[in-house]
N, C-alpha and C positions, 0 to 999 in steps of 0.2 A: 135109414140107409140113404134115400134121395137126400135131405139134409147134408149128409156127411156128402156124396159126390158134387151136390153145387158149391160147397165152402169152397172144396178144393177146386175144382173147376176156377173160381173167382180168384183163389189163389195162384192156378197156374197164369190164368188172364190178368191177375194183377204183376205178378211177375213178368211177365213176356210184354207187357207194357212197361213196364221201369224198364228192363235189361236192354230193351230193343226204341228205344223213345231219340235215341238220336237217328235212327237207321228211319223210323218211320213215319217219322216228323214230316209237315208239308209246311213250310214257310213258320215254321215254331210251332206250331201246331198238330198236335197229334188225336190219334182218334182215343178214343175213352172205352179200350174193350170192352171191363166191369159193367158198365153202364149197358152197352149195348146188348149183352148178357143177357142184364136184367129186363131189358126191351125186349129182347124175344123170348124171356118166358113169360112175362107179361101177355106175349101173342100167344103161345104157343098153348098155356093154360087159361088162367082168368087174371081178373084186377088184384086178388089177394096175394096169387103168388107171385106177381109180379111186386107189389108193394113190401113183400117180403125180402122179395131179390135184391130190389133199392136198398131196404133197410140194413140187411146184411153184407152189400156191397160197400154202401156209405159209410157206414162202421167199422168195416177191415180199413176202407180208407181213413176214416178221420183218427184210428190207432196208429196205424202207419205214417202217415202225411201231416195228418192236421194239428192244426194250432189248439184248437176245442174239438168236442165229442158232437155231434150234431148237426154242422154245417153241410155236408155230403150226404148223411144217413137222411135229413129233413127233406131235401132236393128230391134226391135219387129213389126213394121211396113214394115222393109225390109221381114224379114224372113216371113211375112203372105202374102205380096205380091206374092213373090217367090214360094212359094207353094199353093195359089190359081193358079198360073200362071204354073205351071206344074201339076195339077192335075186334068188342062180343060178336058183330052181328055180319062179320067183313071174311069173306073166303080168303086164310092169311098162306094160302100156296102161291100166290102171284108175287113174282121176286116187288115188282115196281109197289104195292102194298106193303111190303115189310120196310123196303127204303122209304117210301114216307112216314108211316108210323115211327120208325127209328128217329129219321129227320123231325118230326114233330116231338118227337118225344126227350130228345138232344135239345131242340129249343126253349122245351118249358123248364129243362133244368139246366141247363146257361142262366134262364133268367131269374129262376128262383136260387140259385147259387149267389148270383150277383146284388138281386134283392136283402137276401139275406146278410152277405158280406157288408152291405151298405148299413144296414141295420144294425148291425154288431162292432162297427165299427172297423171290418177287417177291409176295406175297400172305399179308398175318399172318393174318387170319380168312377162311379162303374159305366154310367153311360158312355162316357168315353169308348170303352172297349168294348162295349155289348154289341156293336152289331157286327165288328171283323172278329171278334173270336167265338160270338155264335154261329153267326153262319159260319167260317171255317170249319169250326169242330164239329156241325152240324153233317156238312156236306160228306165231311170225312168218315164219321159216325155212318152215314147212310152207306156209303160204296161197302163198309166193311161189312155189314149186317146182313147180306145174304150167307155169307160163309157164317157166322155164328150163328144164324136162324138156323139153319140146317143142321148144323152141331146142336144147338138145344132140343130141334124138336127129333134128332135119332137118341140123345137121352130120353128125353122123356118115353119116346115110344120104345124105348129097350125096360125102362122099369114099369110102363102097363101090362107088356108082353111077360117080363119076368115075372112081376108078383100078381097078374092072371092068370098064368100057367102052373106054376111050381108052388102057389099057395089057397 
């Protein structure tokens, strides 16, 4: 059941980013909902689900978007790991905690995106563009992540409640 409401969840968030990408764009740049998503379940549970979240985000993307299978699911699956895996030990109720970890977590997968691109061949100069459209979608990624933190962690603590209670 959890399953089925994060696909869809990723799906409304992958949608409301296409439909709305010119409305929310800052200087061509927009934020990466999916992504941030995946960064606050990452917080909100542990590294697994978070790595999961990547994996399943980067994969609706790379069916939708991409060129090859891989490119996003490899990224976005690192970077959720990575930050479930450092924010074991971190009290994640403090907004200014969730926008670094997000910000932190937006930068390891700009760069493993771009690394990767570089290596595949899909990206001639990525250094060029690594550091205005990391930090951009970085900073951007951070401002939006209190409002999806919040929405992840009243899912998740609606299906403890529901399948503590009623099972």
């Amino acid at each position: 059941m959890r399953t089925i409401v994060y696909i869809l969840v990723l799906g409304v968030l992958i949608l409301v980013q296409t439909a709305l990408s010119n409305f929310i764009g800052i200087f061509g740049v927009k934020p990466d909902l999916p992504l941030v998503f995946a960064l606050c379940m990452a917080m909100v549970k542990n590294e697994k689900a978070g790595a999961l979240m990547g994996l399943m985000n980067g994969f609706l993307e790379d069916i939708l978007f991409g060129r090859f299978i891989g490119l996003n699911t490899i990224a976005k699956s690192i970077a959720g790991y990575v930050v479930g895996l450092g924010s074991q030990n971190l009290y994640k109720g403090r907004v200014i905690i969730t926008m670094a970890l997000v910000f932190t977590g937006s930068v390891i997968f700009n760069f493993l995106f771009m690394t990767i691109a570089f290596f595949t061949g899909e990206l001639i100069h990525p250094w060029r563009y690594l550091l205005s459209i990391t930090v951009a979608s970085s900073l951007i990624n951070m401002f939006v992540s209190p409002l999806i933190y919040i929405g992840a962690y009243r899912i998740e603590r609606f299906f403890d409640y529901y399948f503590d209670i009623k099972y």
